[in-house]
N, CA and C atoms of all chains as a GROMACS GRO file, in nm:
protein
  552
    1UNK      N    1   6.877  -5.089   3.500
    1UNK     CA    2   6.998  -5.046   3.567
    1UNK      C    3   7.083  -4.970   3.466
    2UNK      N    4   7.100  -4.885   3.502
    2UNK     CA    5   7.222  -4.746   3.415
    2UNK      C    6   7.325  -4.742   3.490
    3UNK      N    7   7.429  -4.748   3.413
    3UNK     CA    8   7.552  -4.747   3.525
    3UNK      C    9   7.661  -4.681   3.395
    4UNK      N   10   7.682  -4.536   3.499
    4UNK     CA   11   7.754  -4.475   3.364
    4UNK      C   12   7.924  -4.446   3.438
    5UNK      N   13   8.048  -4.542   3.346
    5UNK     CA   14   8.182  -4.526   3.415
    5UNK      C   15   8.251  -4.426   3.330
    6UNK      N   16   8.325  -4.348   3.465
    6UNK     CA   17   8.458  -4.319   3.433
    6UNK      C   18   8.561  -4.350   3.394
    7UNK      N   19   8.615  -4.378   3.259
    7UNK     CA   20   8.718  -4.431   3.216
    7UNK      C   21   8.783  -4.348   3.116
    8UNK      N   22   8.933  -4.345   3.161
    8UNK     CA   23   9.033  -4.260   3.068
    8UNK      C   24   9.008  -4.342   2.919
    9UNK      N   25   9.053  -4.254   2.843
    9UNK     CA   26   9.026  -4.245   2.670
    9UNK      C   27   9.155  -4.379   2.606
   10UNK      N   28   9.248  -4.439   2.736
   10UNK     CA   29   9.346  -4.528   2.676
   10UNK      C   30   9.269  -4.653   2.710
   11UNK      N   31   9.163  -4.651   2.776
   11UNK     CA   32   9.166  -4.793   2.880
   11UNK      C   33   9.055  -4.841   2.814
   12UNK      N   34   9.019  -4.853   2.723
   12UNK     CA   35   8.868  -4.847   2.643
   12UNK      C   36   8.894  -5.012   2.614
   13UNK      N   37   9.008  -5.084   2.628
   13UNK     CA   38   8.984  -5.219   2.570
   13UNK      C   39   9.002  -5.291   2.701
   14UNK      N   40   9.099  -5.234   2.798
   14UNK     CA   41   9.091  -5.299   2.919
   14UNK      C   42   8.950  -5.318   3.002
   15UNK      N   43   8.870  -5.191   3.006
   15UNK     CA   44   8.741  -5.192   3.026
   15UNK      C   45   8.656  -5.290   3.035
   16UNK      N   46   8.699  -5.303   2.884
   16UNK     CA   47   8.553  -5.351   2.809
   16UNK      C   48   8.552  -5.534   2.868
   17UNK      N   49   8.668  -5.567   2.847
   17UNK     CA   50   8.754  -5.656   2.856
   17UNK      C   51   8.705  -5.707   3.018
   18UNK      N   52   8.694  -5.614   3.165
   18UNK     CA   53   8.653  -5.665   3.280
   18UNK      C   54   8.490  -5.628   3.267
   19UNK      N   55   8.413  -5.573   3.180
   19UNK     CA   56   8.298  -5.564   3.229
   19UNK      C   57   8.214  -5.683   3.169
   20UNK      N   58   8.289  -5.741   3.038
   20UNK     CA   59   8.238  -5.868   2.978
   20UNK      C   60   8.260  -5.988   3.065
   21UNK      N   61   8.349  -6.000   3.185
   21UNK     CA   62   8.388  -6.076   3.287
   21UNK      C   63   8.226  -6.075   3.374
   22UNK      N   64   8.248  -5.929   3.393
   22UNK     CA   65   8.087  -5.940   3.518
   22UNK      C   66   7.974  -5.934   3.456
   23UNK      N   67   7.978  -5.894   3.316
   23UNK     CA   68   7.852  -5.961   3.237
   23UNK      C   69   7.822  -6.112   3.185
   24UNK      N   70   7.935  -6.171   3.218
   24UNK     CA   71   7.943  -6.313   3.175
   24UNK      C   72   7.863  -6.368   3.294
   25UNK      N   73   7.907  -6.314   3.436
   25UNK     CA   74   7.854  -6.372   3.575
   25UNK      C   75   7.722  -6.321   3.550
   26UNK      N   76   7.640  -6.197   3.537
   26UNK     CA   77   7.533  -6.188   3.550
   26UNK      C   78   7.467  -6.226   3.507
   27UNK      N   79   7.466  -6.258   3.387
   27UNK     CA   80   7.410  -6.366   3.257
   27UNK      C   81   7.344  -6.464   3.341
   28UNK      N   82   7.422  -6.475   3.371
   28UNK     CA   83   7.349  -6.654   3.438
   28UNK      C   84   7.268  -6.646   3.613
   29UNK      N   85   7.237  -6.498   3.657
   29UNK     CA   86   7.197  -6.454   3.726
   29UNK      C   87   7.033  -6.472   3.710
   30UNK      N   88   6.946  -6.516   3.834
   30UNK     CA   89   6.820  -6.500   3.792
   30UNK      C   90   6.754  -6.342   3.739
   31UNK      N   91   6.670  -6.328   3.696
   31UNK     CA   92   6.630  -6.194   3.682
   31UNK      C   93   6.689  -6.098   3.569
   32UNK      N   94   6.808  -6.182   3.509
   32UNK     CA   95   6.844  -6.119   3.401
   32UNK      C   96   6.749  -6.121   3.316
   33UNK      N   97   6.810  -5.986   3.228
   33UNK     CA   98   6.724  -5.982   3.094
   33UNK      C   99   6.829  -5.950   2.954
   34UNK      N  100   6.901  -5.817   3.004
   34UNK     CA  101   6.968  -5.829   2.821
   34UNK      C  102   7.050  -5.678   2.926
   35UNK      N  103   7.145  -5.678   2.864
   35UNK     CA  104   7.249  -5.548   2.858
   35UNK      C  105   7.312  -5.532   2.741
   36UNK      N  106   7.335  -5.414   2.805
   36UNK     CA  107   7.412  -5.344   2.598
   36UNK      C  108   7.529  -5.190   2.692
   37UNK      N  109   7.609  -5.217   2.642
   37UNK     CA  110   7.778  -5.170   2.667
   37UNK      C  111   7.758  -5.017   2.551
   38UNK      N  112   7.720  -4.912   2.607
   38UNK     CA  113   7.781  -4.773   2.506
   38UNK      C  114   7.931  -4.683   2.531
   39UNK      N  115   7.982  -4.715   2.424
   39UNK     CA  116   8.056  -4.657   2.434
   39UNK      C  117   8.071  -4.500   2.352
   40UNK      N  118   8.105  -4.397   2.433
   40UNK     CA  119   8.128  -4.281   2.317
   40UNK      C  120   8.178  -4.265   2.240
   41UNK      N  121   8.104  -4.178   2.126
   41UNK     CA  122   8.175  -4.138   1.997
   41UNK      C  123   8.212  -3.994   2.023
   42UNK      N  124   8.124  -3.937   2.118
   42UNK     CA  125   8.189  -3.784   2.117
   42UNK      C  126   8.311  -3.755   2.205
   43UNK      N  127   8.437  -3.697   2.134
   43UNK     CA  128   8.545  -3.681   2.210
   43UNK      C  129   8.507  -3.602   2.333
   44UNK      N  130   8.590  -3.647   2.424
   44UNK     CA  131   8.565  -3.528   2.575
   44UNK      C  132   8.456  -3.626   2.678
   45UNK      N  133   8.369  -3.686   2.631
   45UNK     CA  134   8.263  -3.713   2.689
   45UNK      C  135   8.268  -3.749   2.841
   46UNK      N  136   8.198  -3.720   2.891
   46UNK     CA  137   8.209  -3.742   3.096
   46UNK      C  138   8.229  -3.890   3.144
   47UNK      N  139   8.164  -3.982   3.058
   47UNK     CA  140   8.139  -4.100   3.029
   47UNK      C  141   8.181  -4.172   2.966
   48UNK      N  142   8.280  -4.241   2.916
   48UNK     CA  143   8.342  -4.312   2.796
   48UNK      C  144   8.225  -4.457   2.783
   49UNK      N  145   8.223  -4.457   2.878
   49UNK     CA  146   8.110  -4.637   2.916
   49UNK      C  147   7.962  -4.587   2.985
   50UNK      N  148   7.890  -4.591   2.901
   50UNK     CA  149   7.729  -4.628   2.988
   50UNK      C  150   7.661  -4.790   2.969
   51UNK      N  151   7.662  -4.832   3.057
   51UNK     CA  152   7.556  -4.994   3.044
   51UNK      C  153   7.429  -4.980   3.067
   52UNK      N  154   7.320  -4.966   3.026
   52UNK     CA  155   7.221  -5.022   3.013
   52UNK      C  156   7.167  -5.161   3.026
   53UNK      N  157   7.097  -5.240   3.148
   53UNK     CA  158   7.074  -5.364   3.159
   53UNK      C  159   6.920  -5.348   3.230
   54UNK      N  160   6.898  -5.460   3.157
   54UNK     CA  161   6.728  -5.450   3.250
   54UNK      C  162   6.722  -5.616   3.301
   55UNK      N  163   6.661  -5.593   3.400
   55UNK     CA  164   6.599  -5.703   3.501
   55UNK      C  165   6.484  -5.703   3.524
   56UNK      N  166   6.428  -5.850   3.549
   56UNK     CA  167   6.296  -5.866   3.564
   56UNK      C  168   6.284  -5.785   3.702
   57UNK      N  169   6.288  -5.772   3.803
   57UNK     CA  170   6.298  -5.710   3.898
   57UNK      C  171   6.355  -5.601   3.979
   58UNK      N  172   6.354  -5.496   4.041
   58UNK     CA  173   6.525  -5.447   4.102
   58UNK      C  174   6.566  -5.615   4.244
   59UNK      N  175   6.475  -5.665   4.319
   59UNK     CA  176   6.532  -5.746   4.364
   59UNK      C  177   6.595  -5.818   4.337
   60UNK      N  178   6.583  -5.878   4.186
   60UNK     CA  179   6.648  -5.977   4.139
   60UNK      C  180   6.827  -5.888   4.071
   61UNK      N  181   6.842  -5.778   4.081
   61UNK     CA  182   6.897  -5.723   4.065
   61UNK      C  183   7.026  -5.718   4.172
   62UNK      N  184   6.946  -5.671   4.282
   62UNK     CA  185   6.967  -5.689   4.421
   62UNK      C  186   7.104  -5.759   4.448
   63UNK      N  187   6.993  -5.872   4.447
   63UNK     CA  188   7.061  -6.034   4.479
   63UNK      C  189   7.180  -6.060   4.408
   64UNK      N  190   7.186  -6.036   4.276
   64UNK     CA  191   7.307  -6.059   4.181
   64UNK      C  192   7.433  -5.994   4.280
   65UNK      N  193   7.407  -5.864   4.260
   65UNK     CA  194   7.528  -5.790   4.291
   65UNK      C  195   7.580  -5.816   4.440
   66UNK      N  196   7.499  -5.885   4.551
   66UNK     CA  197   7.494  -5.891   4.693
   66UNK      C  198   7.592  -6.043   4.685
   67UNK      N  199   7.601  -6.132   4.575
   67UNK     CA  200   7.661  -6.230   4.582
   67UNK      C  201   7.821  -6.230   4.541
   68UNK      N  202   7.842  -6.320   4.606
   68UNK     CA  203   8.023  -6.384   4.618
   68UNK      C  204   8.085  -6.366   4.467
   69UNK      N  205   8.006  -6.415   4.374
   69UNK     CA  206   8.031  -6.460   4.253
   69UNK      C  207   8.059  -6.332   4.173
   70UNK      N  208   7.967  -6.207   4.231
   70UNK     CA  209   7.941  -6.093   4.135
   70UNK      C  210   8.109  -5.970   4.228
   71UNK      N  211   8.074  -6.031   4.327
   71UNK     CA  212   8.267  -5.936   4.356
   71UNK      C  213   8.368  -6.035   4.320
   72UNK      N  214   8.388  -6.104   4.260
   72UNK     CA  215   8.486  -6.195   4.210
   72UNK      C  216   8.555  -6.136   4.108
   73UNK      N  217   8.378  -6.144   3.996
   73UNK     CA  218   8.362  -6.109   3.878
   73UNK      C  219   8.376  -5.981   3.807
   74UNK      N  220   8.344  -5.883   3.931
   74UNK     CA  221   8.383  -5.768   3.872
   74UNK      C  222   8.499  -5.692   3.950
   75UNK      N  223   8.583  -5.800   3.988
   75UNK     CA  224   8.704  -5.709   4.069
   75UNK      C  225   8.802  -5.675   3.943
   76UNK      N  226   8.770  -5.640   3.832
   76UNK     CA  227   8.870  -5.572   3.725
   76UNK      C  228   8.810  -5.455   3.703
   77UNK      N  229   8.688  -5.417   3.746
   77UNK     CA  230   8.645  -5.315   3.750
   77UNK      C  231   8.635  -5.160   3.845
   78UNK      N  232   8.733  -5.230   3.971
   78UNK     CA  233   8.756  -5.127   4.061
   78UNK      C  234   8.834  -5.033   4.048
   79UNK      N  235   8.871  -4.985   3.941
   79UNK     CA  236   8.918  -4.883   3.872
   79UNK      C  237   8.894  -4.789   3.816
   80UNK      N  238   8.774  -4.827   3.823
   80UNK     CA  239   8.665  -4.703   3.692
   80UNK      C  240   8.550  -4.654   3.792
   81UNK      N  241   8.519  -4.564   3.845
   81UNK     CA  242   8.449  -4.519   3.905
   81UNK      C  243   8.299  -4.491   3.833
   82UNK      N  244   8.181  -4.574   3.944
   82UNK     CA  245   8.072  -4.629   3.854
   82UNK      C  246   7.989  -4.504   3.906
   83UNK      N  247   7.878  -4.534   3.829
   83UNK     CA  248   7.756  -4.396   3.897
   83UNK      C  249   7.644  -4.508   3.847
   84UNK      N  250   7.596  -4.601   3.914
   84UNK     CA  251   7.472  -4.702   3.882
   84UNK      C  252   7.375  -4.678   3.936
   85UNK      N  253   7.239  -4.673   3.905
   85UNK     CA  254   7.080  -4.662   3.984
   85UNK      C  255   7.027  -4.757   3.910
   86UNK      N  256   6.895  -4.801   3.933
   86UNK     CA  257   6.787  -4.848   3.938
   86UNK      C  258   6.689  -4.730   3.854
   87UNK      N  259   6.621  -4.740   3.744
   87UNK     CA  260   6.536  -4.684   3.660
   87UNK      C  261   6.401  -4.767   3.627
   88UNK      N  262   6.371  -4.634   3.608
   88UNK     CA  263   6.209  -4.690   3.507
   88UNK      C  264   6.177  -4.512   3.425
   89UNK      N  265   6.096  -4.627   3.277
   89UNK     CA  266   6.070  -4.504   3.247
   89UNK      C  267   5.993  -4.420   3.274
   90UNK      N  268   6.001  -4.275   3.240
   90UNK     CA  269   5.853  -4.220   3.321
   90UNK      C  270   5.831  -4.103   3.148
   91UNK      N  271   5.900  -4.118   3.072
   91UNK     CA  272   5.833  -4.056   2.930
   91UNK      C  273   5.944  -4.085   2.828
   92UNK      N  274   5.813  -4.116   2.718
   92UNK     CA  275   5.912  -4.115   2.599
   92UNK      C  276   5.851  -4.032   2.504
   93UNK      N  277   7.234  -4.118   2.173
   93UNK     CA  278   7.244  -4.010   2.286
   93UNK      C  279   7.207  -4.030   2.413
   94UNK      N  280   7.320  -4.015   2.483
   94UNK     CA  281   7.261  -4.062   2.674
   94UNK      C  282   7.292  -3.914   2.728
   95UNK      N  283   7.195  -3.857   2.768
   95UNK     CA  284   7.257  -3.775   2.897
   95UNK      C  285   7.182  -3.774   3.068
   96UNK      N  286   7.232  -3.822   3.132
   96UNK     CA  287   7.257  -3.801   3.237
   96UNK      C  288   7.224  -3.660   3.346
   97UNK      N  289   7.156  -3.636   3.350
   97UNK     CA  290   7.074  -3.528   3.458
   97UNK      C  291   7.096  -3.526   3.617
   98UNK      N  292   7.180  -3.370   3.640
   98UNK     CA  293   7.183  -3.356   3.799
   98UNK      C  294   7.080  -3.299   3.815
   99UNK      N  295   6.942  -3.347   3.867
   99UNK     CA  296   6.857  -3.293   3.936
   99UNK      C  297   6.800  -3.307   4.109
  100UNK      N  298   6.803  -3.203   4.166
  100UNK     CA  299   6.745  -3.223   4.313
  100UNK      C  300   6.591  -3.331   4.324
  101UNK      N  301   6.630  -3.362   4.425
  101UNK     CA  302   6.512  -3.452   4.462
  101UNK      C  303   6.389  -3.394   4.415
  102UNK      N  304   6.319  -3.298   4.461
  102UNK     CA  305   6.246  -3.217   4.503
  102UNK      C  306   6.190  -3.161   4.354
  103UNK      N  307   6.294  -3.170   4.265
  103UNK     CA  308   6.246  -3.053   4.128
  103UNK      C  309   6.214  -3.158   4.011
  104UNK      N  310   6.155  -3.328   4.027
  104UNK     CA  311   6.116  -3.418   3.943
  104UNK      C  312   6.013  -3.353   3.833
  105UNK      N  313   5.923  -3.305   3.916
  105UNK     CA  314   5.790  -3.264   3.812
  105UNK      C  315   5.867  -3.132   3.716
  106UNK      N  316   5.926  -2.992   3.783
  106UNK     CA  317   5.958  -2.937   3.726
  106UNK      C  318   6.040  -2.941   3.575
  107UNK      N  319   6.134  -3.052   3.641
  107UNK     CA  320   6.248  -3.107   3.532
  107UNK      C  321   6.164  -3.161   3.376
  108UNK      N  322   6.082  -3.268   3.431
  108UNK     CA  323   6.001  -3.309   3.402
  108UNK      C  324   5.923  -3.278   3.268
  109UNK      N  325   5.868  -3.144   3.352
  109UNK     CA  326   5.808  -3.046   3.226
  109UNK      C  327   5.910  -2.990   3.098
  110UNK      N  328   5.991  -2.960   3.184
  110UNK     CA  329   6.107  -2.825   3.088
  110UNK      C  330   6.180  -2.968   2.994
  111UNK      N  331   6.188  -3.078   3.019
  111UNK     CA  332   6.202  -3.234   2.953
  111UNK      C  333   6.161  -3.210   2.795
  112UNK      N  334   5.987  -3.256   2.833
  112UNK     CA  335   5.882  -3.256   2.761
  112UNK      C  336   5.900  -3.146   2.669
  113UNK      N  337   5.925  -3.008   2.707
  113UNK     CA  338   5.913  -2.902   2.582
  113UNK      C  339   6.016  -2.918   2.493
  114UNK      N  340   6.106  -2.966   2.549
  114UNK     CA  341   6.239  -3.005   2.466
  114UNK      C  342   6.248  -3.120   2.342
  115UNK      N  343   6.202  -3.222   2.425
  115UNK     CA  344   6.124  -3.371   2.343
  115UNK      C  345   6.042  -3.300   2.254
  116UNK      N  346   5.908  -3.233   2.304
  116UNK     CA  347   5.821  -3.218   2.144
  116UNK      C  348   5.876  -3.145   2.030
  117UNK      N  349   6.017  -3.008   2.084
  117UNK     CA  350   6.071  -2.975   1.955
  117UNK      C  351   6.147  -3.064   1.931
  118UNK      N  352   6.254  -3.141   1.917
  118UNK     CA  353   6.330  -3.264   1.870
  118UNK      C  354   6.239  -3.304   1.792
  119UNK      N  355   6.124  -3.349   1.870
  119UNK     CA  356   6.085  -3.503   1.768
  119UNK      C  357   6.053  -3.455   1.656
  120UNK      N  358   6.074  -3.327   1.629
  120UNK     CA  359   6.028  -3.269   1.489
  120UNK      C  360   6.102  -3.237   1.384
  121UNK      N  361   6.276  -3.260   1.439
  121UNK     CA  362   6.350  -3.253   1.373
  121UNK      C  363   6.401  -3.370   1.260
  122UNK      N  364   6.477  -3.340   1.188
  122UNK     CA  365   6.511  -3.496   1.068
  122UNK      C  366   6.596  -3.533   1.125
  123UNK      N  367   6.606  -3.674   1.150
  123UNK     CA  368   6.719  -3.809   1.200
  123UNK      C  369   6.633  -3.808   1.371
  124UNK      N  370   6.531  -3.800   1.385
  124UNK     CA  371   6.521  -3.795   1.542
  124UNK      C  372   6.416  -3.946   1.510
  125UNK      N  373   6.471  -4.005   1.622
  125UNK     CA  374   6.403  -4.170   1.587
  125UNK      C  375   6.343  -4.171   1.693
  126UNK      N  376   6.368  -4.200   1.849
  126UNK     CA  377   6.259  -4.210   1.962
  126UNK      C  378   6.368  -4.160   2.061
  127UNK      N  379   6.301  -4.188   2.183
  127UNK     CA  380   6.360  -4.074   2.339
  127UNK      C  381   6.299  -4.190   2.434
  128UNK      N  382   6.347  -4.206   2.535
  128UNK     CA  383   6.333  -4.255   2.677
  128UNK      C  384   6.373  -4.214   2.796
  129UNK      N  385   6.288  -4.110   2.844
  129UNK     CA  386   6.335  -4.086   3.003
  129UNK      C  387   6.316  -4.117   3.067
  130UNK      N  388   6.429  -4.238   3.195
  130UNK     CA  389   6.462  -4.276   3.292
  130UNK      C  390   6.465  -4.208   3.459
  131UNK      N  391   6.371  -4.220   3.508
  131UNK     CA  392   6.421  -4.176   3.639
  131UNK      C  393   6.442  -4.235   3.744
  132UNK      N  394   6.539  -4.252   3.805
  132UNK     CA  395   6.618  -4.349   3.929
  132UNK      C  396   6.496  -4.352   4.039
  133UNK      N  397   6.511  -4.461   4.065
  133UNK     CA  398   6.408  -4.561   4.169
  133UNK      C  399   6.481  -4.584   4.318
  134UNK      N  400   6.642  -4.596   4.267
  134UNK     CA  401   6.767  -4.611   4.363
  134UNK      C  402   6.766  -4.437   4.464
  135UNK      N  403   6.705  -4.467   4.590
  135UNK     CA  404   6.750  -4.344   4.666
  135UNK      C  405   6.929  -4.299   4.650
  136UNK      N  406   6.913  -4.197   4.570
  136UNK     CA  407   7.040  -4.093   4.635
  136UNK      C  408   7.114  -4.132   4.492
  137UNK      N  409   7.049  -4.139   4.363
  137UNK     CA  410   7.092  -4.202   4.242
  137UNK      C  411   7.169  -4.048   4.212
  138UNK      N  412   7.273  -4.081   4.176
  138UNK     CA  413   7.404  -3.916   4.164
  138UNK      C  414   7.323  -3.874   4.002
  139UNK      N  415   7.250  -3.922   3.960
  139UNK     CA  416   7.207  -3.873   3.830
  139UNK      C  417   7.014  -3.920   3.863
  140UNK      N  418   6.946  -3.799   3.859
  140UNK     CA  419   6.790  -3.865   3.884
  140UNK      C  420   6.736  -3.904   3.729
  141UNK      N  421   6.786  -3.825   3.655
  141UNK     CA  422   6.682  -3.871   3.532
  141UNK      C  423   6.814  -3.866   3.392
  142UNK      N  424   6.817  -4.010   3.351
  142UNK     CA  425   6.896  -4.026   3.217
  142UNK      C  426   6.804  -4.042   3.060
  143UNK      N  427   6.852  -3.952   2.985
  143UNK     CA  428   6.747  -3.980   2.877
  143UNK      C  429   6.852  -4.032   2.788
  144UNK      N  430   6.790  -4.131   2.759
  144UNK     CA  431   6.839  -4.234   2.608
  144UNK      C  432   6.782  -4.207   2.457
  145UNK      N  433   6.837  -4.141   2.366
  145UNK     CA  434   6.737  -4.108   2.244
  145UNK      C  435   6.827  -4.193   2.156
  146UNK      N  436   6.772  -4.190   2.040
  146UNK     CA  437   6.808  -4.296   1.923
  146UNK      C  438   6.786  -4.155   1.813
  147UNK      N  439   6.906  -4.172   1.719
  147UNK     CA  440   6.917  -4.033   1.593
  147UNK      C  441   6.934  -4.130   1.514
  148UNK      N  442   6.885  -4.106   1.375
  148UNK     CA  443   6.898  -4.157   1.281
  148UNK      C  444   7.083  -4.126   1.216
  149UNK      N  445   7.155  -4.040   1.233
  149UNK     CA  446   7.269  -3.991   1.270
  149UNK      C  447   7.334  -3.910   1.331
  150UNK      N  448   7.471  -3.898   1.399
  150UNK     CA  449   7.565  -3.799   1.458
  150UNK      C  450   7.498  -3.697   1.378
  151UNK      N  451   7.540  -3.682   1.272
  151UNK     CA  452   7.513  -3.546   1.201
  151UNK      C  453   7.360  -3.467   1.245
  152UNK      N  454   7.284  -3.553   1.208
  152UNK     CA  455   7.118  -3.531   1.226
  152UNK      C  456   7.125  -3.483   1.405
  153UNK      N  457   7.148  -3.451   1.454
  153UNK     CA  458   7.156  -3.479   1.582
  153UNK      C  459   7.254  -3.331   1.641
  154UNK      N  460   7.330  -3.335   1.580
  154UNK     CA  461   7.453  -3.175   1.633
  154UNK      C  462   7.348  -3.091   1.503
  155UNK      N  463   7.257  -3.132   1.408
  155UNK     CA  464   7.198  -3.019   1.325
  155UNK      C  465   7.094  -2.960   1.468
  156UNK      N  466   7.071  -3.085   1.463
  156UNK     CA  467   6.888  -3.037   1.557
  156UNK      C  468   6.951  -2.976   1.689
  157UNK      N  469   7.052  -3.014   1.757
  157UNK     CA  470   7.088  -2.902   1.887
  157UNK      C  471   7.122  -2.777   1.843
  158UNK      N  472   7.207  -2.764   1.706
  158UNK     CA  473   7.230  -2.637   1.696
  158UNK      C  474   7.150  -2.501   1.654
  159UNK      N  475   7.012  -2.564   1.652
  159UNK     CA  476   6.900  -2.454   1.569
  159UNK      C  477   6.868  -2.383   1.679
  160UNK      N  478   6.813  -2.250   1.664
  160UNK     CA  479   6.750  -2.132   1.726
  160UNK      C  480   6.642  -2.224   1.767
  161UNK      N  481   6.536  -2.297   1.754
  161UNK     CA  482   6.442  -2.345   1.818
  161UNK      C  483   6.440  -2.434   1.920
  162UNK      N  484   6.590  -2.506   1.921
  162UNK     CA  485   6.651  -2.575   2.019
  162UNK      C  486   6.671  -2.517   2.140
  163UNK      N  487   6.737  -2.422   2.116
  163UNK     CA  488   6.792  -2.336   2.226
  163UNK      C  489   6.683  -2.295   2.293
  164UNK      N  490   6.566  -2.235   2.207
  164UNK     CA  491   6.443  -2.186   2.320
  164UNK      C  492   6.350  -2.264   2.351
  165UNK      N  493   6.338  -2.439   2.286
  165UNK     CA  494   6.242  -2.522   2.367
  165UNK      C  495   6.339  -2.549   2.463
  166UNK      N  496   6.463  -2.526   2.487
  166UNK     CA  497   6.547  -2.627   2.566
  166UNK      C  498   6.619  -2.528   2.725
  167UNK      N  499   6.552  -2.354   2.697
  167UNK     CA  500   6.545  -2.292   2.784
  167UNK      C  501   6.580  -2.332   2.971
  168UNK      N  502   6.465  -2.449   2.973
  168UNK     CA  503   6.417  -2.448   3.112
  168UNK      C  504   6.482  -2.566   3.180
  169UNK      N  505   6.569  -2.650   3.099
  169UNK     CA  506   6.668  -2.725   3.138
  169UNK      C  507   6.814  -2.664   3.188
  170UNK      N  508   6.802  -2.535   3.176
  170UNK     CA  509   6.953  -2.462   3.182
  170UNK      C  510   7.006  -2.502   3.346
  171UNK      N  511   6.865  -2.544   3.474
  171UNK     CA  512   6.944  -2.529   3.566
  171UNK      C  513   7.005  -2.694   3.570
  172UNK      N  514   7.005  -2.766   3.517
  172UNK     CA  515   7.040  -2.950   3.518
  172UNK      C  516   7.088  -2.923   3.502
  173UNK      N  517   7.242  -3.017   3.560
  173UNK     CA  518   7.347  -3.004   3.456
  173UNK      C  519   7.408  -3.138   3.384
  174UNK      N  520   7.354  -3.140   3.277
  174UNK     CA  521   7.387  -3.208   3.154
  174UNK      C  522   7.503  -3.292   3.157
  175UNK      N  523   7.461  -3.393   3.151
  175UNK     CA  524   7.638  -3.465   3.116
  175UNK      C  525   7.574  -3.606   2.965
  176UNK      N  526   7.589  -3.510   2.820
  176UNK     CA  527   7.541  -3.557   2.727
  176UNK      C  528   7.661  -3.621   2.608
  177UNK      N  529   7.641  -3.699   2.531
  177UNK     CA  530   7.761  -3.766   2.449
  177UNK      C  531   7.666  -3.877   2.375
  178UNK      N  532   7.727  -3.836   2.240
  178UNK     CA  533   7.664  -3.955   2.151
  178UNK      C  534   7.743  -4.098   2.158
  179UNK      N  535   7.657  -4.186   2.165
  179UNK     CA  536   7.735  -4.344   2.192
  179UNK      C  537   7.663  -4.458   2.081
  180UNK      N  538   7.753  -4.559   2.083
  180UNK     CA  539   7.750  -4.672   2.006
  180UNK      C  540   7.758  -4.778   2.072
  181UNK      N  541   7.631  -4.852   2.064
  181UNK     CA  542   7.635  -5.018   2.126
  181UNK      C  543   7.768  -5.100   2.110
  182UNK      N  544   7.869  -5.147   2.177
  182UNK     CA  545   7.971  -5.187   2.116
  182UNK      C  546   7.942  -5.355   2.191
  183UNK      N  547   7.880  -5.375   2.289
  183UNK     CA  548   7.884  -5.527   2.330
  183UNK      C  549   7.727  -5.545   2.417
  184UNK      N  550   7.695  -5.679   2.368
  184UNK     CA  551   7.538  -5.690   2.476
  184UNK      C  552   7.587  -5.793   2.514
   0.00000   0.00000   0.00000
């Protein structure tokens, strides 16, 4: 899962701050595996936040986000406009 | 390095290729560590293909885009449009 947000260049601690909230909930989600939080170094960038998270599954993926627990968890995040899919690689 | 790719449904293989010519000049450059291209599984993903590369540094990295050989392996990507920025793991 790639999920790359829109966030102004002031809000970089508030951010970080609600997405460690809904990474705390997913954690304990079946199907987790590991996420990692990028933040930019290049000024200007389209993206201030990209997450990277992988799951054993996309269903198990699914399920997380379809639950009670996961709009709870990430209602500090309705501010930042997300762009998330579902990946696999196809070259490296 | 994450960037993020607007590509049409339809132009995967094309993209694909004009990718690949780009990747084999990089990987030849100094500070270039590995590449991963992602392509969305999620129908109607606002970005189809995100590539994740790893530079040995910022610097190493604005050298290798800025060379004459860059520009002409990197030709056939001109119609994507790019949304690229160097980033730093800041939380997993």
């Amino acid at each position: 899962m790639i999920n790359a947000f829109e966030v102004p260049g002031d809000e970089a601690e508030r951010f970080i701050a609600a997405w460690e909230k809904t990474r705390d909930y997913l954690a304990t989600q079946s199907g987790y595996v590991d996420t990692a939080l990028h933040q930019a170094v290049t000024p200007g960038a389209d993206f201030q936040f990209v997450n990277v998270a992988r799951w054993r599954t996309a269903q198990d993926f699914q399920t997380a986000i379809q639950s009670t627990g996961f709009r709870e968890s990430a209602a500090g995040m309705a501010g930042y406009r997300p762009h998330p899919a579902l990946y696999q690689v196809v070259r490296t």
